[in-house]
C-alpha positions in Angstrom: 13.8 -2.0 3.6 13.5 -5.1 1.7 12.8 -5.5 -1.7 8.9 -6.0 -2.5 8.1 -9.3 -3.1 5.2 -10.0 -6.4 2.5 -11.6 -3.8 1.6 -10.3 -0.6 -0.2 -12.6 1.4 -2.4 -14.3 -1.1 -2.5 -10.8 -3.5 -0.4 -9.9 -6.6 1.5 -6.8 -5.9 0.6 -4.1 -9.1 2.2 -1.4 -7.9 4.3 -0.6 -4.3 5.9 2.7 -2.6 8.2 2.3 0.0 7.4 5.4 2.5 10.4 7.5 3.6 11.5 11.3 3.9 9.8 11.6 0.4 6.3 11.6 2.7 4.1 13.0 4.4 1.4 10.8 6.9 -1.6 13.1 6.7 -3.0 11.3 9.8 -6.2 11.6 7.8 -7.1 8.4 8.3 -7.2 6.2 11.0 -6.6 2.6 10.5 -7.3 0.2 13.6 -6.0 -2.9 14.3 -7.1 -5.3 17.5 -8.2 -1.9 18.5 -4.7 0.0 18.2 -4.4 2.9 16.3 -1.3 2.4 13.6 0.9 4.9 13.0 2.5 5.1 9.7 4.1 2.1 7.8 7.1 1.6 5.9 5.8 1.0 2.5 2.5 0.9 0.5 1.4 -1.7 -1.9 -2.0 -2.1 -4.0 -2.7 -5.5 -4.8 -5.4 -8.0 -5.7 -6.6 -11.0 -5.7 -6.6 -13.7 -8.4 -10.3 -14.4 -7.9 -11.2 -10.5 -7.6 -12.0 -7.4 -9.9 -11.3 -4.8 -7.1 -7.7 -3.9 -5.3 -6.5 -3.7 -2.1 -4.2 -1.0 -0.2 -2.0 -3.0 2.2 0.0 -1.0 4.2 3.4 -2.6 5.5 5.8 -3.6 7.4 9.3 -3.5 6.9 9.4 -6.9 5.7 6.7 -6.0 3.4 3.9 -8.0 5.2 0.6 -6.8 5.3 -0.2 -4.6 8.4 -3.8 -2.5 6.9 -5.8 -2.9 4.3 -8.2 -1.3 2.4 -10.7 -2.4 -0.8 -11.0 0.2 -3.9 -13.0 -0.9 -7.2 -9.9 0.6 -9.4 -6.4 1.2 -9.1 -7.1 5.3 -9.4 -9.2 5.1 -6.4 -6.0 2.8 -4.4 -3.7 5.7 -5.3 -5.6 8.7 -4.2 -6.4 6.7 -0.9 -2.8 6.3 -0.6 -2.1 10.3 -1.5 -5.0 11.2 1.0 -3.0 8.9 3.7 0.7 10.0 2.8 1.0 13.0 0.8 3.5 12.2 -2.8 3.0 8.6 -3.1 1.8 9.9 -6.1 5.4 10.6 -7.5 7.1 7.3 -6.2 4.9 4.5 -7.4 6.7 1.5 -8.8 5.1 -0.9 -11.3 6.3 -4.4 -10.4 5.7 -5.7 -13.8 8.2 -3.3 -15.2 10.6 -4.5 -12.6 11.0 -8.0 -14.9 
């Protein structure tokens, strides 16, 4: 997988996962898109906007483009939506700003 980049779309990446044998997708949640269930993706990102208080949970492709979302008011809530939809993202977290 590539490396994540520090905007997605229009968002600043916080923090990112990439999802491999580490995880587990809980098929908890069901995200649609043009009326296709998605199965799981190959890495997580929570993000947000310049212009916005709350974050976003993009789920991604490969290529680290956004493929789902989903808006939480803090970073705690992005995280345990991300541990509810792939079980130890919790452990494998990566803070982009300590990247620099």
């Amino acid at each position: 997988m590539k490396e994540c980049p520090s905007i997605i779309g229009d968002a600043r990446v916080i923090m990112y996962t990439p999802i491999d044998n580490r995880h587990v997708f809980t098929r908890k949640c069901r995200q649609l898109v043009e009326n296709e269930i998605i199965g799981p993706v190959s890495g997580l990102a929570i993000c947000q906007y310049n212009s916005e208080d709350a974050f976003y949970l993009f789920g991604c492709n490969k290529d680290w483009q956004s493929i789902t979302d989903t808006w939480h008011q803090s970073i705690e809530d992005a995280i345990s939506q991300a541990e509810f939809e792939y079980e130890n993202t919790s452990k494998t977290w990566i803070n982009k700003k300590q990247q620099k």
